[in-house]
PDB file as gemmi writes it, atoms N, CA and C in Angstrom:
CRYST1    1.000    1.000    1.000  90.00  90.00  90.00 P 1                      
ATOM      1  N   UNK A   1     -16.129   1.861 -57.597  1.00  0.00           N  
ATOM      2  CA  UNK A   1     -16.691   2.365 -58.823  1.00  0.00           C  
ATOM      3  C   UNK A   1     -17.212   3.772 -58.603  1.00  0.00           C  
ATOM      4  N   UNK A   2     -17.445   4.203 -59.392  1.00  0.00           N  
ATOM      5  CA  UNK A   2     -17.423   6.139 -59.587  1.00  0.00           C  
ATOM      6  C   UNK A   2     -18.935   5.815 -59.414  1.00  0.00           C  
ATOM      7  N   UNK A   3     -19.818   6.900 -59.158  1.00  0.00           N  
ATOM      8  CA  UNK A   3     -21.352   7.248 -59.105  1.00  0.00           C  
ATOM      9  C   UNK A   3     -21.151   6.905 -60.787  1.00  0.00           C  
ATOM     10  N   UNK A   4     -22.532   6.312 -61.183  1.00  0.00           N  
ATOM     11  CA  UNK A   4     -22.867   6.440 -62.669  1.00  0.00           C  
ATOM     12  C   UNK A   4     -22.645   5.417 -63.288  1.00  0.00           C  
ATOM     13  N   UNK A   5     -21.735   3.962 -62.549  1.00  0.00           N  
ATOM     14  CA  UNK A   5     -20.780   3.423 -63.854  1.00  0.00           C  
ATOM     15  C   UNK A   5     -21.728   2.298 -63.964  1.00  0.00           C  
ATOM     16  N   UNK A   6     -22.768   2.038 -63.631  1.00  0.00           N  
ATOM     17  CA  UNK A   6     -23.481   1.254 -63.817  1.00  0.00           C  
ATOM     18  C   UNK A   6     -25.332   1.339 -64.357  1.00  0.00           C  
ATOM     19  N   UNK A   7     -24.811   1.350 -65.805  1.00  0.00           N  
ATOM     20  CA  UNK A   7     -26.257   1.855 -66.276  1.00  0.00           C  
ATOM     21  C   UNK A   7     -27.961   0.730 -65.773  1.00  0.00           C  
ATOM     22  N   UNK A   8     -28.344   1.418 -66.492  1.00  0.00           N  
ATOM     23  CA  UNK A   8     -29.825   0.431 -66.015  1.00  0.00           C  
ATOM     24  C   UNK A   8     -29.867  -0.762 -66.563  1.00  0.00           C  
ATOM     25  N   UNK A   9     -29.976  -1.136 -67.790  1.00  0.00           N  
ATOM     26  CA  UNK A   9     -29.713  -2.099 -68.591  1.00  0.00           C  
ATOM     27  C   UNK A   9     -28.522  -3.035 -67.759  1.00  0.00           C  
ATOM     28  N   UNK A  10     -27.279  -2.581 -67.508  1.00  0.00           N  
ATOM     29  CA  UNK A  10     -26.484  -3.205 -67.019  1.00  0.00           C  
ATOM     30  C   UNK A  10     -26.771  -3.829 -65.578  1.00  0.00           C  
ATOM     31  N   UNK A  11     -27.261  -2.747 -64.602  1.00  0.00           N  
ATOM     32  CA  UNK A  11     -27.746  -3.422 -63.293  1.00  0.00           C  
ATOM     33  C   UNK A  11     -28.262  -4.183 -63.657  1.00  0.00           C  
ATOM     34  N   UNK A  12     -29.480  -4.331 -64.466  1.00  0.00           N  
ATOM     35  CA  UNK A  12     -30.761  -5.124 -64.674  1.00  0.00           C  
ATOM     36  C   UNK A  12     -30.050  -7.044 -64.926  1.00  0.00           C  
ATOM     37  N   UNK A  13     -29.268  -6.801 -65.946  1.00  0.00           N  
ATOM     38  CA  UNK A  13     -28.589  -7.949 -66.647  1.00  0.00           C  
ATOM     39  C   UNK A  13     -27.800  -8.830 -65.764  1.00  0.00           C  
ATOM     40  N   UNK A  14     -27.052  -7.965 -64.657  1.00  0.00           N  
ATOM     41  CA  UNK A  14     -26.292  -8.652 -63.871  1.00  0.00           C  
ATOM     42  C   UNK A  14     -26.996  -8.927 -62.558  1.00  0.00           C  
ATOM     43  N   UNK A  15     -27.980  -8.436 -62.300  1.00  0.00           N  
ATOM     44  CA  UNK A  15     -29.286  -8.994 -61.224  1.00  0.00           C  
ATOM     45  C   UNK A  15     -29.843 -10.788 -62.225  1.00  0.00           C  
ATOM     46  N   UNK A  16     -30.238 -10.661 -62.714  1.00  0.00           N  
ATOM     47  CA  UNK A  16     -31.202 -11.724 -63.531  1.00  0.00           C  
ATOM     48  C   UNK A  16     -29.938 -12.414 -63.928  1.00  0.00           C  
ATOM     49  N   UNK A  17     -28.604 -12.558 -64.537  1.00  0.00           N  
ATOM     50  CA  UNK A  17     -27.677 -13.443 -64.420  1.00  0.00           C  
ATOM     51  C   UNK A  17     -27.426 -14.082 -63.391  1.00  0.00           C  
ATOM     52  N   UNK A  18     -27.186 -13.205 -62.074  1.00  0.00           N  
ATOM     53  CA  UNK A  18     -26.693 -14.009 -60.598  1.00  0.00           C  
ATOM     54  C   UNK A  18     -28.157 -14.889 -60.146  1.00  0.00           C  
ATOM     55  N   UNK A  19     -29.326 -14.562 -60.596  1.00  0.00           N  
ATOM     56  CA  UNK A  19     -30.022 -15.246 -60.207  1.00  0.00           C  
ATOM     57  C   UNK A  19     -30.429 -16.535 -60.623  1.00  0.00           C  
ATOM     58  N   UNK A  20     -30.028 -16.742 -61.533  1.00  0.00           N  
ATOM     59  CA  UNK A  20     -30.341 -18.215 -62.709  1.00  0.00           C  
ATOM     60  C   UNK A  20     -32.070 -18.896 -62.754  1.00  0.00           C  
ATOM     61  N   UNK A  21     -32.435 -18.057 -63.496  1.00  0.00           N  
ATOM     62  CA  UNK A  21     -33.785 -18.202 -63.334  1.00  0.00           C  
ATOM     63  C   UNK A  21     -34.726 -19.331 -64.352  1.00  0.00           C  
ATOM     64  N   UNK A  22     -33.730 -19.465 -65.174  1.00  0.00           N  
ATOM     65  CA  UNK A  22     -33.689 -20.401 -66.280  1.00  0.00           C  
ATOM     66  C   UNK A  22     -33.512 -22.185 -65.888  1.00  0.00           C  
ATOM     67  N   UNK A  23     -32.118 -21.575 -64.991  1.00  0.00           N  
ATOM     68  CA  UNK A  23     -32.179 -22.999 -64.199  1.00  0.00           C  
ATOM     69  C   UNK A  23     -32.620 -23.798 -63.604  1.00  0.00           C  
ATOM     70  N   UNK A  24     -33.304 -22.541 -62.189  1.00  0.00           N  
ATOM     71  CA  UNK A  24     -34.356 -22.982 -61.757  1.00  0.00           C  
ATOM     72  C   UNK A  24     -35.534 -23.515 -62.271  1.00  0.00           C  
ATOM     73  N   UNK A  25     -35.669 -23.504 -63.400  1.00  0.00           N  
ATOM     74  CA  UNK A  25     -37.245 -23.489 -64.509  1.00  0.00           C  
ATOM     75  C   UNK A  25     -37.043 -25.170 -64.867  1.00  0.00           C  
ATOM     76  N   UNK A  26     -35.809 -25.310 -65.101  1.00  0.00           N  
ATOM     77  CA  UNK A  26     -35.584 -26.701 -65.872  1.00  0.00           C  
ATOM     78  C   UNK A  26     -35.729 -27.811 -64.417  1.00  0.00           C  
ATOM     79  N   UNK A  27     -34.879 -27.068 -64.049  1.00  0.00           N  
ATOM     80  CA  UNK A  27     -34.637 -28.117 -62.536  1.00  0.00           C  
ATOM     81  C   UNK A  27     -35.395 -28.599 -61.553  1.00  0.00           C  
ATOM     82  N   UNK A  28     -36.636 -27.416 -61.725  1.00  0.00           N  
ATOM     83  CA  UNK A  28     -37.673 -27.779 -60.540  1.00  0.00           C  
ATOM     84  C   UNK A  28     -39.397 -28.122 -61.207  1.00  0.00           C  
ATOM     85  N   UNK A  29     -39.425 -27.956 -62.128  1.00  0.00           N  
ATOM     86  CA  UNK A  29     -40.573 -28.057 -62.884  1.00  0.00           C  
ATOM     87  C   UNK A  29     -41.446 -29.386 -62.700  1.00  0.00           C  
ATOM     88  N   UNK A  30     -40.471 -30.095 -62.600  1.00  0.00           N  
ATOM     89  CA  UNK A  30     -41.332 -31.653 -62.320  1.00  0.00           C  
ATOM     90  C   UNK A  30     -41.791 -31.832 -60.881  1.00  0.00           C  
ATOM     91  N   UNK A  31     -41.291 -31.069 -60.351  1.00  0.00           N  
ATOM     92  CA  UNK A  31     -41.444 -30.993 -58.306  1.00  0.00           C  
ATOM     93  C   UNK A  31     -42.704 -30.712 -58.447  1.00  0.00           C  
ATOM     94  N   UNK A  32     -43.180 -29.308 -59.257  1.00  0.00           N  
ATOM     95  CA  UNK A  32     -43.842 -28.150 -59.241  1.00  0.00           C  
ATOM     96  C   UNK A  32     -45.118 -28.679 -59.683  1.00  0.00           C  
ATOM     97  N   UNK A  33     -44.777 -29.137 -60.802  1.00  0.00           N  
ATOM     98  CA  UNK A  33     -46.003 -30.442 -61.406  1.00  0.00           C  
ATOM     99  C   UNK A  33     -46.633 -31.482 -60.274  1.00  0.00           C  
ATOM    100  N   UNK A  34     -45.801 -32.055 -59.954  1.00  0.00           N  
ATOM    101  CA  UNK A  34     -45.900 -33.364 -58.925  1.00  0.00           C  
ATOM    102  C   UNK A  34     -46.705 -33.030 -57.861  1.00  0.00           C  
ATOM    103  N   UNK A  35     -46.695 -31.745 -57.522  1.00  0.00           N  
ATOM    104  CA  UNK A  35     -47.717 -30.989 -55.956  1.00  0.00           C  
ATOM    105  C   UNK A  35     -48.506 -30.187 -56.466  1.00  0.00           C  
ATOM    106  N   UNK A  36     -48.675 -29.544 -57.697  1.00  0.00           N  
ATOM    107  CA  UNK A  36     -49.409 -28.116 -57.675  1.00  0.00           C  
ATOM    108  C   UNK A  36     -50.074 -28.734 -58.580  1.00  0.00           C  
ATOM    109  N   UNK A  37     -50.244 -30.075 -59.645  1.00  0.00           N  
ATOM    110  CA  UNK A  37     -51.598 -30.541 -60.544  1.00  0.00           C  
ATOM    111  C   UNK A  37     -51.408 -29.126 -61.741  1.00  0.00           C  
ATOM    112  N   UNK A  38     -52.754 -28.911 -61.798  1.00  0.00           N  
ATOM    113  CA  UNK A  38     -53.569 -28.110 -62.533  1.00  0.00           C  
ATOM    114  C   UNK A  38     -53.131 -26.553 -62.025  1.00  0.00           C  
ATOM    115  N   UNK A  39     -52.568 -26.279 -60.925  1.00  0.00           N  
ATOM    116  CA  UNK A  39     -52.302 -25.012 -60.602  1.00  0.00           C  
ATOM    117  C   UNK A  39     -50.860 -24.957 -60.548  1.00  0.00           C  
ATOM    118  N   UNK A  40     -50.169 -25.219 -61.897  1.00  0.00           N  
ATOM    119  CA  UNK A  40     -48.555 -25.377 -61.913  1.00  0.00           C  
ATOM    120  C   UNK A  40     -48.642 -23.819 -62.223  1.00  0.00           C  
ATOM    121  N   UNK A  41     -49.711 -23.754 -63.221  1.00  0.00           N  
ATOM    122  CA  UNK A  41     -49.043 -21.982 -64.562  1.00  0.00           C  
ATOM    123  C   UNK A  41     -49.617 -20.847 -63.083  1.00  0.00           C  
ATOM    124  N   UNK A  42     -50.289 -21.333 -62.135  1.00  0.00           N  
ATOM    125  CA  UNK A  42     -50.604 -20.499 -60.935  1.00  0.00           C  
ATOM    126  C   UNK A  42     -49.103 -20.263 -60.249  1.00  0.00           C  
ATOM    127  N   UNK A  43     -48.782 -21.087 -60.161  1.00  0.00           N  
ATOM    128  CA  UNK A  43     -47.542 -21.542 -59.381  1.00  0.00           C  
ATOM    129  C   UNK A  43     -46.004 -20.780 -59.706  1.00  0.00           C  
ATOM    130  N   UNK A  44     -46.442 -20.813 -61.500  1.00  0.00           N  
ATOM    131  CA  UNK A  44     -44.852 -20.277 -61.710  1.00  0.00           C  
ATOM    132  C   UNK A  44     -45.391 -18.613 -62.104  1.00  0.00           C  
ATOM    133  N   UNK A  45     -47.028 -18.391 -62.147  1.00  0.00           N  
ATOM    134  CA  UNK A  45     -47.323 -16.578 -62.149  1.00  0.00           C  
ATOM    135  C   UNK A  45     -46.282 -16.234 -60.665  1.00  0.00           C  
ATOM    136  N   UNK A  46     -46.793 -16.937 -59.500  1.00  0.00           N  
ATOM    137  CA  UNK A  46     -46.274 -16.007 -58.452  1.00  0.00           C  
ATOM    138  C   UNK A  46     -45.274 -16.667 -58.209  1.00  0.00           C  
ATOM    139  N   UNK A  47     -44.005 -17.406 -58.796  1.00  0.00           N  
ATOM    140  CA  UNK A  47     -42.789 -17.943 -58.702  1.00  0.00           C  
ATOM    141  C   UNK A  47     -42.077 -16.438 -59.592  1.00  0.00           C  
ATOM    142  N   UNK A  48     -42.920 -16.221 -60.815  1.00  0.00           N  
ATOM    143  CA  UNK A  48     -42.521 -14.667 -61.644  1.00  0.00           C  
ATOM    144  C   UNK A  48     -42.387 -13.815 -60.606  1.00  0.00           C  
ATOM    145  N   UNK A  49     -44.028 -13.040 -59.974  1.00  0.00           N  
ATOM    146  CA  UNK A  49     -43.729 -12.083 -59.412  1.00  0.00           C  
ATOM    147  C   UNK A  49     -42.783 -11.892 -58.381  1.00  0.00           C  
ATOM    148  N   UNK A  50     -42.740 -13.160 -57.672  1.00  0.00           N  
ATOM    149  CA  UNK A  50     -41.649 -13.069 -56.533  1.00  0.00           C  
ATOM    150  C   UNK A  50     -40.304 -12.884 -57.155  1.00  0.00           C  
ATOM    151  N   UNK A  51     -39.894 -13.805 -58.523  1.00  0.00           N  
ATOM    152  CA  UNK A  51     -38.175 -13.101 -58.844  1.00  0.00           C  
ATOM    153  C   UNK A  51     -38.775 -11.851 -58.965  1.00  0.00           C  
ATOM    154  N   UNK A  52     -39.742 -11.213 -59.582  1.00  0.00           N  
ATOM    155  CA  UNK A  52     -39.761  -9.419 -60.578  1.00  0.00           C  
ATOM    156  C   UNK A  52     -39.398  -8.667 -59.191  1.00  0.00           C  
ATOM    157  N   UNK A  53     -39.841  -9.115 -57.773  1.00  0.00           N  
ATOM    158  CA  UNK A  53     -39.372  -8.131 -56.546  1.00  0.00           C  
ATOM    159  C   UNK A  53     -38.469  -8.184 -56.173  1.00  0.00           C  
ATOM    160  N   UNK A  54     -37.747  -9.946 -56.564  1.00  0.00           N  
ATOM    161  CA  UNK A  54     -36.286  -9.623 -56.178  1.00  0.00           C  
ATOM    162  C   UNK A  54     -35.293  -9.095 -56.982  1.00  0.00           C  
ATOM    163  N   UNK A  55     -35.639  -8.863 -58.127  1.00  0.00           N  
ATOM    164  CA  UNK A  55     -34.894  -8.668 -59.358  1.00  0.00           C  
ATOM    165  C   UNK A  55     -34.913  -7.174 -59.038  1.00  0.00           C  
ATOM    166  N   UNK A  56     -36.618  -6.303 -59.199  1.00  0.00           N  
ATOM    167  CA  UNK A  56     -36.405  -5.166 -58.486  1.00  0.00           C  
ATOM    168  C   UNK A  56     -35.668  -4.554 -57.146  1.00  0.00           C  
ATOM    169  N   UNK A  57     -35.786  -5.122 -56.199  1.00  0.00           N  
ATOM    170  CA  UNK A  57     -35.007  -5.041 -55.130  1.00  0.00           C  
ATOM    171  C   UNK A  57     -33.367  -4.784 -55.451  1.00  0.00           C  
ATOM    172  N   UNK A  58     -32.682  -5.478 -56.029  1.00  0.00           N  
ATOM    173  CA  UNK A  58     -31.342  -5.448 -56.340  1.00  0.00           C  
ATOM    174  C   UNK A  58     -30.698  -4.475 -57.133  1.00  0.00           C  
ATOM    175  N   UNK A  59     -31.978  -4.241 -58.468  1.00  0.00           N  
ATOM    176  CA  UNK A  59     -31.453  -3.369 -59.048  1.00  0.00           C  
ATOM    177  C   UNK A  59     -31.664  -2.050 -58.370  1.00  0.00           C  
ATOM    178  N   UNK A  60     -32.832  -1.591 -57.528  1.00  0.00           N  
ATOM    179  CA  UNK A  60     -32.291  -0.249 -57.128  1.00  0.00           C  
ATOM    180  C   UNK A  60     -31.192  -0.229 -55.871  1.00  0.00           C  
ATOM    181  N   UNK A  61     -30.486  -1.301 -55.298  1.00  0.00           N  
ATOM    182  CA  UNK A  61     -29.577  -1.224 -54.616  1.00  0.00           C  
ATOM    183  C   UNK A  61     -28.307  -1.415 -55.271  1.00  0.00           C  
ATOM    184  N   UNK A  62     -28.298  -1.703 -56.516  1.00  0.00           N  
ATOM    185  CA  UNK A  62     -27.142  -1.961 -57.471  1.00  0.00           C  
ATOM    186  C   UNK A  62     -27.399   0.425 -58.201  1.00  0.00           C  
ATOM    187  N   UNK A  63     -28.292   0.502 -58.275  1.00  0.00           N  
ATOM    188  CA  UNK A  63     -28.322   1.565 -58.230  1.00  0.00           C  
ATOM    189  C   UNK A  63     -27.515   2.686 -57.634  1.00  0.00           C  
ATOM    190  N   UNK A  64     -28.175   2.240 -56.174  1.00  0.00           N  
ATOM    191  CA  UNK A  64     -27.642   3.170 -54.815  1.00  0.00           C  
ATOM    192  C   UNK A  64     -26.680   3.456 -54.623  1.00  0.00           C  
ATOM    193  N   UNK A  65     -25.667   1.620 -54.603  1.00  0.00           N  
ATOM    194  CA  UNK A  65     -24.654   1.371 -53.804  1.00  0.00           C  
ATOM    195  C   UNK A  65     -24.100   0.385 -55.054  1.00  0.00           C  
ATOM    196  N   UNK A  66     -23.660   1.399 -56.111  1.00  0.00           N  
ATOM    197  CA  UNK A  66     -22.894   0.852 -57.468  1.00  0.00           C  
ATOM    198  C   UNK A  66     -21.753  -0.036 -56.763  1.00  0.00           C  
ATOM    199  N   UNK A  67     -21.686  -0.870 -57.058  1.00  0.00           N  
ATOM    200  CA  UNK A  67     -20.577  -1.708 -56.435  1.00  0.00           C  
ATOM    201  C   UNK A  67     -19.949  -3.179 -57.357  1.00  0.00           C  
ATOM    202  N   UNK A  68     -18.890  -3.627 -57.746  1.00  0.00           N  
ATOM    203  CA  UNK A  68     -18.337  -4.710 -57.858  1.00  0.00           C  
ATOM    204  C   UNK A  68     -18.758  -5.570 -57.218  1.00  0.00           C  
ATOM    205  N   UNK A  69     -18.978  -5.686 -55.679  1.00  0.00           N  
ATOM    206  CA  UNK A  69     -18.793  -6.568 -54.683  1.00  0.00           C  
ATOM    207  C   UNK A  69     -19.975  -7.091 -54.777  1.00  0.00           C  
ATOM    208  N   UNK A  70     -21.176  -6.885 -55.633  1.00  0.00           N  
ATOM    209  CA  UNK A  70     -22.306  -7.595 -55.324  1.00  0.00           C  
ATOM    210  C   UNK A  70     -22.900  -7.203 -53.912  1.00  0.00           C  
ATOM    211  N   UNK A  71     -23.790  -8.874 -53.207  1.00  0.00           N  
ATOM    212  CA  UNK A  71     -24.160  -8.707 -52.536  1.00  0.00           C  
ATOM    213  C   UNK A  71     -23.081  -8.612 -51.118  1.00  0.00           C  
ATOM    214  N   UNK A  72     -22.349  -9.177 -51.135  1.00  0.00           N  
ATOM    215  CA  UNK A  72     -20.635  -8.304 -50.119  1.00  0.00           C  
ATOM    216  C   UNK A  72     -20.905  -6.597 -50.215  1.00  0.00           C  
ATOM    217  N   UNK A  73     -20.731  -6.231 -51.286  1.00  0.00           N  
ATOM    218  CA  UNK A  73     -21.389  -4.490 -51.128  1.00  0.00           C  
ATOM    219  C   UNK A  73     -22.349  -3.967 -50.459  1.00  0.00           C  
ATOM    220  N   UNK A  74     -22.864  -4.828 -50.820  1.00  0.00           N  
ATOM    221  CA  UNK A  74     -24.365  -4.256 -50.210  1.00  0.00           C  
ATOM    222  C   UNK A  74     -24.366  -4.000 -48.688  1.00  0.00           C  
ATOM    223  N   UNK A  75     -23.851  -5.464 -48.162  1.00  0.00           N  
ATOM    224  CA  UNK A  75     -23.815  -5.386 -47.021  1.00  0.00           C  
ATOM    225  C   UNK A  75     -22.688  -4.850 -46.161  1.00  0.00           C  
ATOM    226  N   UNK A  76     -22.019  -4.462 -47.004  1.00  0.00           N  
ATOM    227  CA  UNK A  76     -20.716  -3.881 -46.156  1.00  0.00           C  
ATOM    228  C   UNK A  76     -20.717  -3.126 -45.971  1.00  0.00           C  
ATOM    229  N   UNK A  77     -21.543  -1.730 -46.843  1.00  0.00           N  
ATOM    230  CA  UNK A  77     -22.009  -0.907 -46.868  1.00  0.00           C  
ATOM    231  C   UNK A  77     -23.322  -0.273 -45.820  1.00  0.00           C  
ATOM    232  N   UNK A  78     -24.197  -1.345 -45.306  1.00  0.00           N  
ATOM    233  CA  UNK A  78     -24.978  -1.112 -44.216  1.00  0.00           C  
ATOM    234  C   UNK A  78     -24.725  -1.410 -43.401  1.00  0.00           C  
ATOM    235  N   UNK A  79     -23.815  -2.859 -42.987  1.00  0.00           N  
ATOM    236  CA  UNK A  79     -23.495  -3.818 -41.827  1.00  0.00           C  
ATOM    237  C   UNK A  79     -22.211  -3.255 -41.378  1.00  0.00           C  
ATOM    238  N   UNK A  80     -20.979  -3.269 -42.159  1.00  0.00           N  
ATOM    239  CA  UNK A  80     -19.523  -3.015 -42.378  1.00  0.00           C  
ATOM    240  C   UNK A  80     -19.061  -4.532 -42.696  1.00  0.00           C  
ATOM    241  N   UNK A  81     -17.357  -4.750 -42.758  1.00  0.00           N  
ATOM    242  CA  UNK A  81     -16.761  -5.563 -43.452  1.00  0.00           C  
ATOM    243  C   UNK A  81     -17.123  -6.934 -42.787  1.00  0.00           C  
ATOM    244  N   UNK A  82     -17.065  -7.051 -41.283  1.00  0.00           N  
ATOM    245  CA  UNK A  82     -17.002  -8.556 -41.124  1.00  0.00           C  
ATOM    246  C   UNK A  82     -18.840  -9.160 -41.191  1.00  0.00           C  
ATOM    247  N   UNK A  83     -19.792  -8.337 -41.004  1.00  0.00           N  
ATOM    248  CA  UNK A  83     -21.134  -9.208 -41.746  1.00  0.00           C  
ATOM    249  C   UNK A  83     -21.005  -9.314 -43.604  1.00  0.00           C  
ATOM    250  N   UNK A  84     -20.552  -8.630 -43.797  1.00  0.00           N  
ATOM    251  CA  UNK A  84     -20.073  -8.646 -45.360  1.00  0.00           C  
ATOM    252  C   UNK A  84     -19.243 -10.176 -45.502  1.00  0.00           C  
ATOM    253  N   UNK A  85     -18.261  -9.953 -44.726  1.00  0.00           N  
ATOM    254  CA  UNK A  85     -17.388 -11.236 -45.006  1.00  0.00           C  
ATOM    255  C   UNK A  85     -17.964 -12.495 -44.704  1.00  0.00           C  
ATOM    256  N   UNK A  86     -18.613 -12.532 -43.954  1.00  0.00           N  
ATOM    257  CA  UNK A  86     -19.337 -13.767 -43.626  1.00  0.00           C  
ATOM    258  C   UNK A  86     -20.942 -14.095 -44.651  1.00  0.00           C  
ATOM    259  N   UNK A  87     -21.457 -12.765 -44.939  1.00  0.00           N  
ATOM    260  CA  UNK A  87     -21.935 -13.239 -45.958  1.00  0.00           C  
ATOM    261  C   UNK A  87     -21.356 -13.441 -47.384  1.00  0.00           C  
ATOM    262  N   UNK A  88     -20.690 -13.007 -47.891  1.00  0.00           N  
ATOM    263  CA  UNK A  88     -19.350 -13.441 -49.176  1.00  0.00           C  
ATOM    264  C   UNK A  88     -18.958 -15.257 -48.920  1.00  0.00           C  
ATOM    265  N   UNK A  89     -18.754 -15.734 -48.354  1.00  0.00           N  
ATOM    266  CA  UNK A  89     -18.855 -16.786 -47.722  1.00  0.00           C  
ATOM    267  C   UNK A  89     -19.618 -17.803 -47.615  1.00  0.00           C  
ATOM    268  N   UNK A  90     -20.594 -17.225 -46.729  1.00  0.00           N  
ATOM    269  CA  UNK A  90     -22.298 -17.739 -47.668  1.00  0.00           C  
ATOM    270  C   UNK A  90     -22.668 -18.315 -48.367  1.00  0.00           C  
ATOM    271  N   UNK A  91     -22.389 -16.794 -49.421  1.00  0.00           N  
ATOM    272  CA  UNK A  91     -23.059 -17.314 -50.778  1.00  0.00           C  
ATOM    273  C   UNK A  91     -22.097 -18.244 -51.228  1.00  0.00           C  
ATOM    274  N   UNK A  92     -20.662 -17.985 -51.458  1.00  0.00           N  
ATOM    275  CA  UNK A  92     -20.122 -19.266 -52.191  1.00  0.00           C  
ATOM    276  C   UNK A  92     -20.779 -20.725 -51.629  1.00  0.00           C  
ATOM    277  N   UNK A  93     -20.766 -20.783 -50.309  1.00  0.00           N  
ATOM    278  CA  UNK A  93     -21.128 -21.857 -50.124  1.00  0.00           C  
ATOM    279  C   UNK A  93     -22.387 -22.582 -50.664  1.00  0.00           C  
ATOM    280  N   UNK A  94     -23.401 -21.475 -51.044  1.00  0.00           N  
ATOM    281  CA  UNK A  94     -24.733 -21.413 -51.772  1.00  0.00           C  
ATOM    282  C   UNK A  94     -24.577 -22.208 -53.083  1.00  0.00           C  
ATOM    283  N   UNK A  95     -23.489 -21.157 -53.628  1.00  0.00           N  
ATOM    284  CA  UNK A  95     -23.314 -21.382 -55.190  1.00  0.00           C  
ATOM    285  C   UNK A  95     -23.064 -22.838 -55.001  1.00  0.00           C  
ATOM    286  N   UNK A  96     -22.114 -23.405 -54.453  1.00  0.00           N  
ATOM    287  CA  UNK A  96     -21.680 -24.733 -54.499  1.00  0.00           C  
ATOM    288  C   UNK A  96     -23.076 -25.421 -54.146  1.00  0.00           C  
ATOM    289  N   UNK A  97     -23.817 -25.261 -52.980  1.00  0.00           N  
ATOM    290  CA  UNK A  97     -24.693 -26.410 -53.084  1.00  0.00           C  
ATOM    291  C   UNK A  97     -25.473 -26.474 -53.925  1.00  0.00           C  
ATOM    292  N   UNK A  98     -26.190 -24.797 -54.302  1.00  0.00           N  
ATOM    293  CA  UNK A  98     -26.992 -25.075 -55.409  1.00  0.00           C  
ATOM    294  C   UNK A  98     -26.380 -25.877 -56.635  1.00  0.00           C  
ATOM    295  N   UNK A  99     -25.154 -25.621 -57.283  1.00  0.00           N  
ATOM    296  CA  UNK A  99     -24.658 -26.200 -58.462  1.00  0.00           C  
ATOM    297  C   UNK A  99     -24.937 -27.920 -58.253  1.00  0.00           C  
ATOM    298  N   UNK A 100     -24.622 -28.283 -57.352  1.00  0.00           N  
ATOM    299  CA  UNK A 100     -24.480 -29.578 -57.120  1.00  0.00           C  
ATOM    300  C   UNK A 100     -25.632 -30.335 -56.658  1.00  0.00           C  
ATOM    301  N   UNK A 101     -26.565 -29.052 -56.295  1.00  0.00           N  
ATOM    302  CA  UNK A 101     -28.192 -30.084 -56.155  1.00  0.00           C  
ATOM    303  C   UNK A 101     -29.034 -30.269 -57.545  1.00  0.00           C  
ATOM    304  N   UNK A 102     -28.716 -29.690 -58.281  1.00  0.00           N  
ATOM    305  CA  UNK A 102     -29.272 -29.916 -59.514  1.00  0.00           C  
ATOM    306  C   UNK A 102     -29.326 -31.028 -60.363  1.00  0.00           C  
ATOM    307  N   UNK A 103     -27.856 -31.217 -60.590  1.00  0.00           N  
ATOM    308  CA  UNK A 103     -27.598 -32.609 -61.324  1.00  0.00           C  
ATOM    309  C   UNK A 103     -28.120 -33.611 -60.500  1.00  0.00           C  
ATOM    310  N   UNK A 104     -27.765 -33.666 -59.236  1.00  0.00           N  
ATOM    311  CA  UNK A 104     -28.473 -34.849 -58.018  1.00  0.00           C  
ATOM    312  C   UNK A 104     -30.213 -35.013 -58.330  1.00  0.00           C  
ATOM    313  N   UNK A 105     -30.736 -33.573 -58.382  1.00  0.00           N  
ATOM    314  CA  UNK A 105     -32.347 -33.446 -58.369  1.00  0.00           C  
ATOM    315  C   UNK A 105     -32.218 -34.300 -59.915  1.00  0.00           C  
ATOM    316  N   UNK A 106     -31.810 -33.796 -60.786  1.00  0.00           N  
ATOM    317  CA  UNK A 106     -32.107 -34.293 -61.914  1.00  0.00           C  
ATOM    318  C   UNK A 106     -31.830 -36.275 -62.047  1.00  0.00           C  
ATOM    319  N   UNK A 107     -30.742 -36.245 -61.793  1.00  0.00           N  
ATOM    320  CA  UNK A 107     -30.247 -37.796 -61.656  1.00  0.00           C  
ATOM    321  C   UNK A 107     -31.037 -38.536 -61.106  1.00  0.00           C  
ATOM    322  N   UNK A 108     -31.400 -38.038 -59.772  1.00  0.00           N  
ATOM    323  CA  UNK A 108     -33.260 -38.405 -59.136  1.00  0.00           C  
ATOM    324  C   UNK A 108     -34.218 -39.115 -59.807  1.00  0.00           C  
ATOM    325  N   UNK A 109     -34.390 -38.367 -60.875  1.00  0.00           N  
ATOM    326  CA  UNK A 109     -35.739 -38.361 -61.102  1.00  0.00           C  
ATOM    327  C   UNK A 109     -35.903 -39.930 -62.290  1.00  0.00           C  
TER     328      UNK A 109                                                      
END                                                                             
């Protein structure tokens, strides 16, 4: 991608999409309840601030290092291709468990 092709709005949108923050909200809420009592709305203030740094974090590296490749960019770009490739890898493997611990957590309960 050319310098530029990724406006702010746009970094921003595709940070907070890959992260599924919504999901997490539905999926873990009863955990969150179950241990934290009375200090749940404590719980999900600094569950916020911690995504707002990672959310920040990404977007000024989606900034930097405008890239398609996501987090593969990122790192290919500091590491080179084969820590890149192995993290590309990774994450799919991520995506899959996360997708599939959810319905399980939920079916759980």
């Amino acid at each position: 991608m050319k310098k530029g092709q990724v406006s702010t709005l746009g970094a921003l949108v595709e940070e907070i999409a890959a992260m599924a923050p919504a999901c997490d909200v539905v999926a873990f809420i009863t955990s969150a309840i179950a241990y934290a009592f009375a200090l749940t709305p404590l719980a999900f203030l600094l569950a916020t601030l911690a995504m707002y740094l990672e959310v920040n974090t990404l977007y000024h590296l989606a900034k930097r290092h405008s890239s398609a490749g996501g987090y593969y960019g990122y790192v290919a770009n500091a590491f080179g291709p084969t820590p890149a490739t192995v993290v590309g890898l990774l994450y799919v493997l991520y995506q899959v468990t996360s997708t599939a611990a959810i319905p399980t957590y939920i079916g759980g309960l």
